[in-house]
C-alpha positions as CSV (number, residue, x, y, z in Angstrom):
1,X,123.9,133.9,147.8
2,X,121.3,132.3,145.4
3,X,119.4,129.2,146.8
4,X,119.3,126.4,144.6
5,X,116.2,125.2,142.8
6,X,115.8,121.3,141.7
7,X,112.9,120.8,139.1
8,X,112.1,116.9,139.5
9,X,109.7,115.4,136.5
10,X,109.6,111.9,136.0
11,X,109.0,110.2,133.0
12,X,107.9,107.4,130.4
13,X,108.6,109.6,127.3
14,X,111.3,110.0,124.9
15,X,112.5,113.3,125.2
16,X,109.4,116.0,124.1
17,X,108.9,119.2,123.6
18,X,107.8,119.5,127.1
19,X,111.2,118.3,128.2
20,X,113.1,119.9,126.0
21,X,111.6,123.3,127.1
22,X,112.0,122.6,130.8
23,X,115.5,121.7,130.5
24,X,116.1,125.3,128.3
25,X,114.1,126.6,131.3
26,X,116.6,125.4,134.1
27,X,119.4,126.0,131.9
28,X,118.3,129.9,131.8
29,X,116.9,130.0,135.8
30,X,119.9,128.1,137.2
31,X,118.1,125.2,138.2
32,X,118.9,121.8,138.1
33,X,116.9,119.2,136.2
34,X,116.3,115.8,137.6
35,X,114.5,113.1,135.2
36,X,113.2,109.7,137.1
37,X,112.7,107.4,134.2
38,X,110.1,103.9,134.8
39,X,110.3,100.9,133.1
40,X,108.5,102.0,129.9
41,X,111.0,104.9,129.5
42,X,113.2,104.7,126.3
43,X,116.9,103.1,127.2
44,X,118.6,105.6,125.0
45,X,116.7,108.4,126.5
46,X,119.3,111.7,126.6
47,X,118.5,115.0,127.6
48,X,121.2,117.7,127.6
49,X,120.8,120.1,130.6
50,X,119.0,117.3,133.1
51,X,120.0,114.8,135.6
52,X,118.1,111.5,134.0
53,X,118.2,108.6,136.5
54,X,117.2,105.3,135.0
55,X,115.6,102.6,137.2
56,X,118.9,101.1,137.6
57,X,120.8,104.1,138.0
58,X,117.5,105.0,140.8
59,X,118.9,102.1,142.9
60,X,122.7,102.7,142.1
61,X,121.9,106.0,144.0
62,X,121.9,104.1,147.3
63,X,118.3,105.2,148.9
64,X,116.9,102.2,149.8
65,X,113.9,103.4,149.1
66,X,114.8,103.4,144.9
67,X,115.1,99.5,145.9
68,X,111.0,99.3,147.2
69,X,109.5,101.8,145.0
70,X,107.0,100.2,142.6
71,X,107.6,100.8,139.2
72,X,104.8,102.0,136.9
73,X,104.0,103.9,139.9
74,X,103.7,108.2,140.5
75,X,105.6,107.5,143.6
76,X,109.2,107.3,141.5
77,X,108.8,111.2,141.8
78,X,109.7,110.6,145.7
79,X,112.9,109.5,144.7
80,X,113.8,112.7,142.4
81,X,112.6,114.8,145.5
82,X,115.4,112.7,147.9
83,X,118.0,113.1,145.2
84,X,116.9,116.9,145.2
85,X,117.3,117.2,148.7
86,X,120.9,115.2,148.7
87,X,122.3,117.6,146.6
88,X,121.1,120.2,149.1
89,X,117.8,121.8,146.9
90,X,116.7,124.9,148.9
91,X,113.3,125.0,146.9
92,X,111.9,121.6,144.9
93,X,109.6,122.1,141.7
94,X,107.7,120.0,140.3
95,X,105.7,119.4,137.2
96,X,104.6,116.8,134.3
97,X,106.1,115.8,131.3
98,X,103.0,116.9,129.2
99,X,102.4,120.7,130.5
100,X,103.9,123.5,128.9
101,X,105.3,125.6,131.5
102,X,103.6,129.3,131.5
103,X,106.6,132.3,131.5
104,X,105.7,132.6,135.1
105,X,106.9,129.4,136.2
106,X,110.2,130.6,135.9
107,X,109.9,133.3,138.1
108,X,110.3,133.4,141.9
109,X,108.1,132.8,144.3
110,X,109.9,131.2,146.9
């Protein structure tokens, strides 16, 4: 049986290039994609092929700690990594929203 991968990026973008490229990545490795948007993140943002969670869709989830989280903050990312691990992620990745991934991020090392 395959473990299951989460990539968790958060974000303030529209959907880039970057984005766009990781979600094709998952699609193609079997991961899921989980987005954690912030206050300056566009309302209307859509990505196919990722999970995005706006801030009020963060504290829909439940985890009190969506509710305390600053916003503006690099510490949203926490809350992808709980969601991750909720839906039972074997292996978390992580990256930015403004970094090409190289081909052999896609590759296991786990």
């Amino acid at each position: 049986m395959e473990s299951q991968t989460i990539l968790v990026v958060t974000t303030i973008s529209a959907p880039n290039k970057v984005l766009r490229e990781l979600a094709a990545g998952c699609q193609l490795s079997h991961w899921n994609f989980i987005i954690i948007g912030d206050t300056k993140t566009p309302s209307d943002f859509l990505l196919e092929g990722s999970q995005y969670y706006d801030i009020k869709a963060q504290i829909a989830t439940g985890l009190n700690y969506a509710k305390v989280c600053p916003t503006k903050h690099y510490a949203r990312k926490n809350i992808g990594y709980l969601l991750a691990m909720e839906q039972g992620a074997e292996n978390i990745v992580e990256t930015d929203d403004d970094n090409l991934p190289l081909d052999s991020f896609w590759q296991k090392n786990i």
